[in-house]
PAZAPA-4460 file (N, C-alpha, C; in steps of 0.05 Angstrom, whole numbers, plus 32768, in hexadecimal, padded with zeros to 4 digits):
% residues 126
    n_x    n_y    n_z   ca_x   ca_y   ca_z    c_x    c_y    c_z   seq   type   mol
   7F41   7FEE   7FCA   7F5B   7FFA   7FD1   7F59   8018   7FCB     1      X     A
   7F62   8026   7FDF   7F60   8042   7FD7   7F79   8043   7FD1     2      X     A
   7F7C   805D   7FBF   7F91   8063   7FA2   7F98   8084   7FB1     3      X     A
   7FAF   8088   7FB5   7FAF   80A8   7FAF   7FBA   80BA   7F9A     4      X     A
   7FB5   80D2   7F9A   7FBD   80DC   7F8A   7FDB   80D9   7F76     5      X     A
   7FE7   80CB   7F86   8002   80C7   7F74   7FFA   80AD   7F5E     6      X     A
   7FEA   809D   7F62   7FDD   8093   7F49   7FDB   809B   7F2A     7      X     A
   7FEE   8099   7F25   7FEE   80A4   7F09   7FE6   8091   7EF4     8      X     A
   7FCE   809D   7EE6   7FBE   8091   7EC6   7FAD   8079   7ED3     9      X     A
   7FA0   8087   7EE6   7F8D   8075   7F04   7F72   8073   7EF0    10      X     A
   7F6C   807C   7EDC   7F51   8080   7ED1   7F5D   8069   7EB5    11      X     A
   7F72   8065   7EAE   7F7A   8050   7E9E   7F6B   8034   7EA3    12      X     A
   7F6C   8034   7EB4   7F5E   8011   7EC0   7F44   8010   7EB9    13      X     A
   7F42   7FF2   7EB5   7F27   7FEB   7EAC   7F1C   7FD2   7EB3    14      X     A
   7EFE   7FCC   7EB8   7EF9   7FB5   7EC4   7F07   7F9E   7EB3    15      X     A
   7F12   7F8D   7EC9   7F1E   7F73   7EBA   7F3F   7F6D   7EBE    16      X     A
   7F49   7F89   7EC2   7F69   7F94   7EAE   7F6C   7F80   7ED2    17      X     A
   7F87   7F78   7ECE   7F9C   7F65   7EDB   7FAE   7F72   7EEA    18      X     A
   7FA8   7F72   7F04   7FBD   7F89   7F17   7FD4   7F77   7F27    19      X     A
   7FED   7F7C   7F1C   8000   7F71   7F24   800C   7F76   7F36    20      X     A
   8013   7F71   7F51   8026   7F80   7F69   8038   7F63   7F76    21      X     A
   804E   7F77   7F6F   806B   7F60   7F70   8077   7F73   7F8E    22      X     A
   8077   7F5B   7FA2   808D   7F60   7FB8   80AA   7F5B   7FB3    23      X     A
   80C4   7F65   7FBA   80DC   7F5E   7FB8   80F1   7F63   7FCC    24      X     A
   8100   7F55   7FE4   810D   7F61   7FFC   8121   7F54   7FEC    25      X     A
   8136   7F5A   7FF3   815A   7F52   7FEF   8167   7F63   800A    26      X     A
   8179   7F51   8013   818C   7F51   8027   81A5   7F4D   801F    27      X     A
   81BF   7F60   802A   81CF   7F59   8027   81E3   7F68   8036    28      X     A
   81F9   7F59   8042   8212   7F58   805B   8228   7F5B   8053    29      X     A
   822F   7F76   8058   8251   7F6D   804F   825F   7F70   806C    30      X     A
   8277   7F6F   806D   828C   7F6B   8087   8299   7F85   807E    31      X     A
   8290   7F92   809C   82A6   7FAD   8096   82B2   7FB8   80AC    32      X     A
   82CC   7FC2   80A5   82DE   7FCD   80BF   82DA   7FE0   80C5    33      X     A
   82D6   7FEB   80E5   82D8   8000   80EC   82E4   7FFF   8107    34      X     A
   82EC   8022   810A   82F9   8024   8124   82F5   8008   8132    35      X     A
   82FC   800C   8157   82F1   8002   816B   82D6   8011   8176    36      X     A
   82CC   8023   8171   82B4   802E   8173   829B   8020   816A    37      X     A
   8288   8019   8174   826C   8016   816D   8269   8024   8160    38      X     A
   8268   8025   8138   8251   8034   812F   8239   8023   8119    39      X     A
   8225   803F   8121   820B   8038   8118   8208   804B   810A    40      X     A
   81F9   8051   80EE   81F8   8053   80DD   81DF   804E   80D3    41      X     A
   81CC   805C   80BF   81B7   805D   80AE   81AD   806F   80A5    42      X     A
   81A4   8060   8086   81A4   8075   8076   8184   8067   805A    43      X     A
   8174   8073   805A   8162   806A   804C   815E   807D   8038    44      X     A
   8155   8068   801B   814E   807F   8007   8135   806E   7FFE    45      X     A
   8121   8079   7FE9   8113   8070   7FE0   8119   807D   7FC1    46      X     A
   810C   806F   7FA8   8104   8077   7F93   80EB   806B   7F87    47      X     A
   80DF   807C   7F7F   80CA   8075   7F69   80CC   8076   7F48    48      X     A
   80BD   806E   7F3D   80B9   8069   7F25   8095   8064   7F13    49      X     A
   8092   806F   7F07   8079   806B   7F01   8076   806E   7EE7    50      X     A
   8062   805E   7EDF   8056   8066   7EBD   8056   807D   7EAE    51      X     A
   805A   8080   7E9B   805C   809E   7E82   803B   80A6   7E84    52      X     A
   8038   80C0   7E8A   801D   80C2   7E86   8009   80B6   7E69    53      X     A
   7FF4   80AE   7E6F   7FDF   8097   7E5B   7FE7   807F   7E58    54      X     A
   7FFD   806F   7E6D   7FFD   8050   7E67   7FF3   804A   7E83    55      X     A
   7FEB   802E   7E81   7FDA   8020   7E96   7FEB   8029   7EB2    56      X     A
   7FD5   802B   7EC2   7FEC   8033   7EDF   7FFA   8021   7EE8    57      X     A
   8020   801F   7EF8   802A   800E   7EFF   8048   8022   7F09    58      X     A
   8055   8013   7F08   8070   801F   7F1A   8080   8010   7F36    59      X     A
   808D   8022   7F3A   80A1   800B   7F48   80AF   801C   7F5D    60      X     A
   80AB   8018   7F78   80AF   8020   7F9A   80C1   8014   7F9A    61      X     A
   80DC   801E   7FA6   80FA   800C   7FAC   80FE   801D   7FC5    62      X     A
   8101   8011   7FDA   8108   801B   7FF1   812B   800F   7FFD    63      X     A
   8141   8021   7FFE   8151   8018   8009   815E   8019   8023    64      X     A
   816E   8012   8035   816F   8010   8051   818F   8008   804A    65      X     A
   81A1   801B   8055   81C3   800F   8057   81C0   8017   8075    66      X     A
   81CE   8003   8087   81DC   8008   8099   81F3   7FFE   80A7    67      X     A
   8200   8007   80BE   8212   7FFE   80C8   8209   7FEE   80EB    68      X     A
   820E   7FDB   80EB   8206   7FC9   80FC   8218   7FBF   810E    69      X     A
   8223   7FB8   812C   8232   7FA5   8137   821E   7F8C   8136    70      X     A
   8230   7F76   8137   821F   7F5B   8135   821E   7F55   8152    71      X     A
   820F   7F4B   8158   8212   7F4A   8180   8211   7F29   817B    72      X     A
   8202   7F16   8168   81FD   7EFB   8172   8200   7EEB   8151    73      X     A
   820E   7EDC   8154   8212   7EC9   8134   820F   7EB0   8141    74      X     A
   81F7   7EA2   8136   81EE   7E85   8136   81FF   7E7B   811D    75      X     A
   821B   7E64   8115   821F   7E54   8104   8201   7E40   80FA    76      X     A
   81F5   7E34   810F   81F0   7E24   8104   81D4   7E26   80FF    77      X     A
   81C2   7E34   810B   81AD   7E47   80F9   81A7   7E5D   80E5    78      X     A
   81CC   7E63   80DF   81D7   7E71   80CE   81BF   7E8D   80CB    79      X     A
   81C8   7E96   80E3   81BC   7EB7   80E5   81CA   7EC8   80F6    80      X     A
   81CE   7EDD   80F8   81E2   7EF7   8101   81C7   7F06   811C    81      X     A
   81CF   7F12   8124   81BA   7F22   8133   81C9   7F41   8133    82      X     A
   81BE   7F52   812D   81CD   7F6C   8128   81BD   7F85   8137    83      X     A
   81D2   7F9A   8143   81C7   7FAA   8156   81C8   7FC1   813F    84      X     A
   81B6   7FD4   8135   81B7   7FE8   8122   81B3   7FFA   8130    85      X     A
   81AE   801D   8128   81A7   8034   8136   8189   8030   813F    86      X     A
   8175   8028   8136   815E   8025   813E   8154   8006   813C    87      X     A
   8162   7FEF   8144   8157   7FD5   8145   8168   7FC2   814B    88      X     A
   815A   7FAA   8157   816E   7F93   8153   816B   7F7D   8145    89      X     A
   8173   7F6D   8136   8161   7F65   8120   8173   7F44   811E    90      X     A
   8164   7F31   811B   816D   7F18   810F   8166   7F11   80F5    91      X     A
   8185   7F0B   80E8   817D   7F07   80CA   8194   7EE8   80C0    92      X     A
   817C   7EDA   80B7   818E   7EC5   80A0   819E   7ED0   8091    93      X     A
   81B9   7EBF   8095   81CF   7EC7   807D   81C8   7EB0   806B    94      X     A
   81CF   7EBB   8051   81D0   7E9E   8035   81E6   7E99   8033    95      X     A
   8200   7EA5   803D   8212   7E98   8034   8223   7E96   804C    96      X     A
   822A   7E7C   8051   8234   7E68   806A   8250   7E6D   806A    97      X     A
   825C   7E74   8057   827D   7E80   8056   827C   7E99   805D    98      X     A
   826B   7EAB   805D   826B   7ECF   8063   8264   7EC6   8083    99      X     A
   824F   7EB9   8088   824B   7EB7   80A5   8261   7EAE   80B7   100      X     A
   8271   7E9C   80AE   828A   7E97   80BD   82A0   7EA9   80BE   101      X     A
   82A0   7EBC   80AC   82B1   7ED8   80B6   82AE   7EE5   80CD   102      X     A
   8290   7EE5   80CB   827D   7EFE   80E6   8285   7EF4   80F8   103      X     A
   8289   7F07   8111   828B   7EFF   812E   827E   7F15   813C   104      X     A
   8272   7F0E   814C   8264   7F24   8161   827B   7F3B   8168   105      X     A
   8271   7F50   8167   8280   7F66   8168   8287   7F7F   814E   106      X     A
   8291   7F65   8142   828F   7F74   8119   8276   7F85   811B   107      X     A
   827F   7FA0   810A   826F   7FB0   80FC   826F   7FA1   80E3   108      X     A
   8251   7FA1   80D3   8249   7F94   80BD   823C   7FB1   80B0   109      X     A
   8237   7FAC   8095   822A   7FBF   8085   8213   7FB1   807A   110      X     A
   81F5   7FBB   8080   81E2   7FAB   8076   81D3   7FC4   805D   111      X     A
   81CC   7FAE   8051   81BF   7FC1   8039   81A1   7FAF   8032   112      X     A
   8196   7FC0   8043   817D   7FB1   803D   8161   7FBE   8023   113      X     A
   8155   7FB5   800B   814E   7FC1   7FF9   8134   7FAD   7FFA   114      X     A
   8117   7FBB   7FF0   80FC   7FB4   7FE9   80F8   7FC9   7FDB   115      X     A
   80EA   7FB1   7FC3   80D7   7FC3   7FAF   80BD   7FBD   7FA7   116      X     A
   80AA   7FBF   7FA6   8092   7FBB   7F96   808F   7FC8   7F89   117      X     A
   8087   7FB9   7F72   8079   7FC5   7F53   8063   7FB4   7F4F   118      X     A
   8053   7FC5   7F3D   803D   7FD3   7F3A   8035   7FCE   7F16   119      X     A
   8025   7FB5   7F0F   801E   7FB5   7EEE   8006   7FB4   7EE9   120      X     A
   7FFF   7FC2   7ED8   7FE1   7FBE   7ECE   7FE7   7FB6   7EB4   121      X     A
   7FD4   7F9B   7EAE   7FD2   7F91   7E97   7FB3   7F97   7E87   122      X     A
   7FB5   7F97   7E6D   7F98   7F99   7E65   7F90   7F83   7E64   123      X     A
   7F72   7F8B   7E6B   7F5F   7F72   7E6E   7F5B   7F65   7E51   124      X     A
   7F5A   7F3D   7E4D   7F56   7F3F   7E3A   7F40   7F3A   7E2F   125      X     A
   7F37   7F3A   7E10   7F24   7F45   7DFC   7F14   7F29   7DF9   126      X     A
***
């Protein structure tokens, strides 16, 4: 794997040491009013986080995604929404079967979509 320079305490590692990398997506819908207008909306941030210089390298990528969406298509009974955003159209499982029976095609929804990976190095052991 090539490493770049944002690798911080990259010379810390040692044969053996235990490289940890955790995926994490979360989804989440709320119901929100707006005009009679179509709007779309997005807005992404990222943050980082990384080790204090001289501890094993590791850290943590959180990528977030809010937007504003019309719902064009709600399946009840495959319990998924289909949503038109500023750049996509996207089908997503709802988890909760009482929020999905609010939605109706047409509703603007607010999605907040968040992924993180982190990043652990463990010492190898003795």
């Amino acid at each position: 794997m090539t490493v770049g320079e944002d690798a911080r305490n990259f010379k810390q590692l040692r044969v053996g040491d235990l490289v940890t990398l955790t995926y994490v997506q979360a989804l989440a819908l709320e119901l929100q009013k707006v005009d009679n207008k179509v709007v779309s909306e997005r807005v992404e941030s990222e943050q980082t986080v990384r080790t204090k210089l001289g501890e094993k390298p590791g850290g943590v990528v959180q990528r977030t995604i809010r937007a504003v969406a019309e719902v064009v298509a709600v399946d009840q009974k495959a319990e998924t929404i289909t949503l038109r955003g500023p750049k996509q159209t996207v089908e997503l499982a709802v988890n909760n079967p009482v929020q999905l029976k609010e939605i109706k095609v047409g509703n603007q929804v607010e999605v907040v979509y968040v992924e993180a990976i982190g990043l652990e190095v463990t010492a190898a052991k003795k």
